[in-house]
C-alpha positions in Angstrom: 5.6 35.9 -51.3 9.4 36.0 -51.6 10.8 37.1 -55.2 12.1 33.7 -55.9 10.5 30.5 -56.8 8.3 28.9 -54.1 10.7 26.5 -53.2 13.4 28.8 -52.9 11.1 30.8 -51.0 10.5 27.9 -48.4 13.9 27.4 -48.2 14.7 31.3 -47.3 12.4 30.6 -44.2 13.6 27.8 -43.2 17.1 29.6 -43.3 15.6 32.0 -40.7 13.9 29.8 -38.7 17.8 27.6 -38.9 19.3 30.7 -37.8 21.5 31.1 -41.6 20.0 33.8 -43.1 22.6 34.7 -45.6 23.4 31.1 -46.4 19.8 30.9 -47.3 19.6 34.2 -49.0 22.9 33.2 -50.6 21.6 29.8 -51.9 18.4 31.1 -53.1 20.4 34.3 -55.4 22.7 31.5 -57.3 19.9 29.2 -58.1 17.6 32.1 -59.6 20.3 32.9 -62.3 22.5 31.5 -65.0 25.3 29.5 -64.1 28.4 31.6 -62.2 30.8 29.3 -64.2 31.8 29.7 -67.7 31.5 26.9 -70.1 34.8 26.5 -71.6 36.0 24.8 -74.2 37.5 22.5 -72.1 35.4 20.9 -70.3 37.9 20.1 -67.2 38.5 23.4 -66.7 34.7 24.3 -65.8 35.0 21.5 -63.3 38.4 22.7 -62.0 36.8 26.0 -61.7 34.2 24.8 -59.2 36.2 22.2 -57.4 38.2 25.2 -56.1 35.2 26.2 -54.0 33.6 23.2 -53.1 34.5 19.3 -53.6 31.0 17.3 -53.6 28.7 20.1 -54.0 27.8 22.4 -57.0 25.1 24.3 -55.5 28.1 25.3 -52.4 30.7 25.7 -54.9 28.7 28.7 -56.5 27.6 29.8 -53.1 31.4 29.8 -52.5 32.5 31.6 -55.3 29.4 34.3 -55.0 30.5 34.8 -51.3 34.7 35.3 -52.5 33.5 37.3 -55.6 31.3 39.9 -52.9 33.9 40.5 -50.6 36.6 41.7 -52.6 33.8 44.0 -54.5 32.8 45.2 -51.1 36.1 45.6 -49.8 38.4 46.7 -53.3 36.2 47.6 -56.0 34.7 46.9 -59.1 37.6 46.1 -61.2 39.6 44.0 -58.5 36.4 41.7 -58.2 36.0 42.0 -62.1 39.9 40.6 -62.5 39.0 37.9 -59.5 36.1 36.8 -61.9 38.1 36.2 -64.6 41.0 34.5 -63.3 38.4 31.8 -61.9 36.4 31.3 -64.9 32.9 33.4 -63.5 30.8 35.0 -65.0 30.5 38.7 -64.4 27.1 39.4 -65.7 25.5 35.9 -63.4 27.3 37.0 -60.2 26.1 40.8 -60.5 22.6 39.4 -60.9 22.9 37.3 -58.0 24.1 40.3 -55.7 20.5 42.0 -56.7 18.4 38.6 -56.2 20.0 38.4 -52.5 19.6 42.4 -51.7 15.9 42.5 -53.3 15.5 38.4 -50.8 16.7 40.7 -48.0 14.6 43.8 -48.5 11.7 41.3 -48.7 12.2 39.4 -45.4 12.5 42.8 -43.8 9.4 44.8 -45.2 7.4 41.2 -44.5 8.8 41.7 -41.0 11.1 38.0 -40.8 13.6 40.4 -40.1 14.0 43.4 -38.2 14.3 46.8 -39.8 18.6 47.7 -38.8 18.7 43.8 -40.1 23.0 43.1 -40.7 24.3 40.4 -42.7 27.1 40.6 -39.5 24.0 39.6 -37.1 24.6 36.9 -35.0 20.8 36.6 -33.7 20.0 35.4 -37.3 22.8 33.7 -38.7 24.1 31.9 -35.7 24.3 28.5 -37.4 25.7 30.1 -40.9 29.5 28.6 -40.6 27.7 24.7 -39.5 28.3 22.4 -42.3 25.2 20.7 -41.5 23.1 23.6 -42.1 24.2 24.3 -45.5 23.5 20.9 -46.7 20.1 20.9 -44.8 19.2 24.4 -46.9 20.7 22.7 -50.1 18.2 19.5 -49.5 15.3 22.0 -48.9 16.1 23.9 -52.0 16.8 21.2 -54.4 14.3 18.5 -53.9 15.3 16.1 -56.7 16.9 12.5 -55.2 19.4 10.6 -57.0 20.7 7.0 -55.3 23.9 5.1 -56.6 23.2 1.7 -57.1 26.6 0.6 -58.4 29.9 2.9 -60.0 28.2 4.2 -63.0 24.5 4.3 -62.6 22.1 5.6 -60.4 18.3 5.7 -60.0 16.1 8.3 -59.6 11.9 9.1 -59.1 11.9 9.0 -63.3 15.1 7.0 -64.4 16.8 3.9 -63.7 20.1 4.6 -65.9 21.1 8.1 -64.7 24.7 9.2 -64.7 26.6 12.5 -63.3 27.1 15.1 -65.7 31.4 16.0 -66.6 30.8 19.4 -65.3 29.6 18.4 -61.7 32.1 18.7 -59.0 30.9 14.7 -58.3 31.6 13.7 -61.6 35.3 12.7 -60.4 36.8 13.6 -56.6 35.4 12.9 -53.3 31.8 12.8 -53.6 32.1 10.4 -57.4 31.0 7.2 -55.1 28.4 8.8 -52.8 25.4 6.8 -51.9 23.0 9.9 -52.0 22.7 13.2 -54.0 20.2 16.3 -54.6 20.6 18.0 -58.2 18.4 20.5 -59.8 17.4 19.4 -63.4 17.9 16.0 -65.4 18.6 16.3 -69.4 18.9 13.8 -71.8 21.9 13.6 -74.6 24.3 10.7 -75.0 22.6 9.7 -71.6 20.7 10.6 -69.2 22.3 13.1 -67.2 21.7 14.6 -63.6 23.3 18.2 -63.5 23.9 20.5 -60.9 24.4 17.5 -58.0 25.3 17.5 -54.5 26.5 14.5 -52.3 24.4 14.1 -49.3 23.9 11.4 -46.6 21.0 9.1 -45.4 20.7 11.5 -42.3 20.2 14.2 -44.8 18.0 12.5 -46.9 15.7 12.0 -44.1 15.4 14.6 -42.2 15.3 17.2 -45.3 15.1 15.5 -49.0 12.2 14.9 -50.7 9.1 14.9 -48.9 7.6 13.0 -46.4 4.3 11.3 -47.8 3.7 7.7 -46.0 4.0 5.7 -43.2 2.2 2.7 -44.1 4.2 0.4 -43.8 4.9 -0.6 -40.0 8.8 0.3 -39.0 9.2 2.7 -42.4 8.4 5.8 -44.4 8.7 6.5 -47.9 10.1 9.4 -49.2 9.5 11.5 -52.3 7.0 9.0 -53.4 10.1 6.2 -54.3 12.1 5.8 -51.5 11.7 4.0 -48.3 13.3 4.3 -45.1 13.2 1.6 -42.9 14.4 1.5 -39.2 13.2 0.5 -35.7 9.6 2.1 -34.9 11.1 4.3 -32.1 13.8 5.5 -35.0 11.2 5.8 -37.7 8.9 8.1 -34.7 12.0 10.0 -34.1 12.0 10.8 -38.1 8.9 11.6 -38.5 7.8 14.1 -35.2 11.4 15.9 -36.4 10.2 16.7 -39.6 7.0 17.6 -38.8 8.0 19.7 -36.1 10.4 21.6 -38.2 7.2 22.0 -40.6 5.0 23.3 -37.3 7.9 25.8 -36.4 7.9 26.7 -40.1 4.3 27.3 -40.5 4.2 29.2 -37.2 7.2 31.4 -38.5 5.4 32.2 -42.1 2.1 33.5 -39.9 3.8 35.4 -37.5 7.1 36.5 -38.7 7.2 38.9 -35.9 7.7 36.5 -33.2 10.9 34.9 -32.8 11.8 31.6 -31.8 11.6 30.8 -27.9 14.8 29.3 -26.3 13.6 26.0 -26.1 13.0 25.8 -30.4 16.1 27.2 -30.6 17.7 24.5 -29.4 15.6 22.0 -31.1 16.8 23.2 -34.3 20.2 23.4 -33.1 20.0 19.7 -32.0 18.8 18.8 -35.3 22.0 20.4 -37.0 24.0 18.6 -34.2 22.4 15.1 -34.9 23.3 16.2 -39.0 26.8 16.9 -38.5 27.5 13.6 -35.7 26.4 10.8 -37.8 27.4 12.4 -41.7 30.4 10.2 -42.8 33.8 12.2 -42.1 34.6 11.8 -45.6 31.2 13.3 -47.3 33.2 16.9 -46.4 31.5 19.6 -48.4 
C-alpha cells in the first residue's frame, strides 16, 4: 500500500500506468494536507490567490502553486521560496508537508518496484503525458470521486443533495468554470447552505470515462454512474464507454500485480488515445 489514502493510492497508479507520474504524485501530496492557501480575512483574496494558478480547478490551482513554490526552493533557496509563499497567500507549513508526502509517494513506488531504482522526476518514459491537459483532469476525476451537476445558475444536484451551491472560496465560485455543467469536489459542509468545496469543472467526456464509478448497465442504450447518474447514448457509444473503462481497470489491475512489467507498445497507445479522445471533444472554453 501507498502512504496516502486508498483512493489517492489508486490514483498514483493510474498516474503510472497514464504515463504522469509527478502529476499524480503531485495531486496525491496536496490533497493529503491542509489547504496551501491561507484563509484571509478577505474572502476574495483567498480566491484571487488560487485563480492565479488555475481558473476552474482548485485541486490544479494547488498543484500549481506546489509545483511554482518547489522550483524556486530547488533552484534559490529556502528563504526566496519562503518570500514566494507569502507574497501569494501560501502556507509555508502545508506546502513543506506536501514536498515530504510526494518524496515518501516516490520512495514508495520505487521500493514496490512501479518505478525503477535511478527513477527521475525529468524521466520522460514515466511522465510522457504530464504537460496533457486531459490527463490532469482524468487524475483529478480518479482522485476526487464526488459528482456535482448544474441544473440551473445557482443550484446543483449531487448523490445526497438537491440544493447544493459552490463555496466563495472555489476558483468556480465566479470566472470561467461558474456555469459548468459538471464538477468533482472533495467534501460537502453545511452552513448558510449546503456547500460543495474544493470543486473542479469537468466535462461529460470526463465524467464518463473517469468520474464516479461504473455500476449498471441495465438499462438498454445507458449506464449509470455513481449510483445517480445515467448516461445514455447509442449502444455502440455506450459499448465504446464501457470496454474503455474496463480496460483501463484490466491495465490497472495488471499493473498493481506486476509492477515490474511495463506497458507494451500497443497499451501505450491505448491510453494515449484515451487522453486524445479527452482533450478532442472537452469544450474549448472548459480551459483548466
Amino acid at each position: 500500500a501507498l502512504p496516502v489514502d486508498p483512493l489517492l493510492g489508486r490514483m498514483v497508479l493510474m498516474s503510472v500506468l497514464m504515463g504522469g507520474v509527478e502529476v499524480g504524485v503531485q495531486i496525491a501530496s496536496v490533497l493529503s494536507v491542509p489547504s496551501l492557501f491561507l484563509a484571509t480575512q478577505e474572502m476574495s483574496r483567498t480566491v484571487g490567490q488560487s485563480n492565479a494558478f488555475s481558473e476552474t480547478s482548485d485541486v490544479l490551482s494547488a498543484v500549481h502553486a506546489f509545483e511554482k513554490w518547489d522550483d524556486i526552493y530547488s533552484a534559490q533557496g529556502q528563504l526566496q521560496a519562503r518570500k514566494y509563499a507569502r507574497e501569494n497567500g501560501l502556507s509555508v507549513s502545508s506546502l513543506n508537508l506536501a514536498r515530504g508526502v510526494r518524496q515518501q509517494l516516490r520512495s514508495a513506488l520505487i521500493s514496490r518496484r512501479f518505478l525503477p531504482r535511478d527513477y527521475s522526476p525529468q524521466s520522460l518514459r514515466y511522465n510522457r503525458n504530464s504537460s496533457r491537459l486531459g490527463l490532469k483532469i482524468a487524475l483529478v476525476c480518479c482522485a476526487v470521486p464526488n459528482l456535482a451537476h448544474r441544473v440551473n445558475k445557482q443550484v446543483l444536484v449531487t448523490r445526497s443533495a438537491q440544493n447544493a451551491v459552490i463555496h466563495p472560496t472555489s476558483v468556480n465560485f465566479s470566472g470561467k468554470g461558474t456555469l459548468a455543467a459538471w464538477y468533482v469536489y472533495t467534501e460537502m459542509t453545511q452552513t448558510s447552505n449546503i456547500f460543495i468545496r474544493q470543486t473542479t469543472a469537468v466535462s461529460p467526456i470526463e465524467v464518463c470515462l473517469f468520474g464516479g464509478s461504473l455500476i449498471s448497465d441495465q438499462w438498454p442504450g445507458s449506464v449509470v454512474l455513481d449510483h445517480w447518474i445515467v448516461a445514455k447514448g447509442t449502444g455502440p457509444d455506450i459499448q465504446v464507454l464501457q470496454k474503455t473503462r474496463r480496460q483501463m481497470s484490466v491495465f490497472l489491475e495488471h499493473l498493481a500485480q506486476a509492477p515490474h512489467q511495463p506497458l507494451v507498445k500497443v497499451q501505450e497507445s491505448f491510453v494515449d488515445n484515451v487522453l486524445d479522445i479527452l482533450e478532442e471533444i472537452r469544450e474549448p472554453t472548459e480551459v483548466l
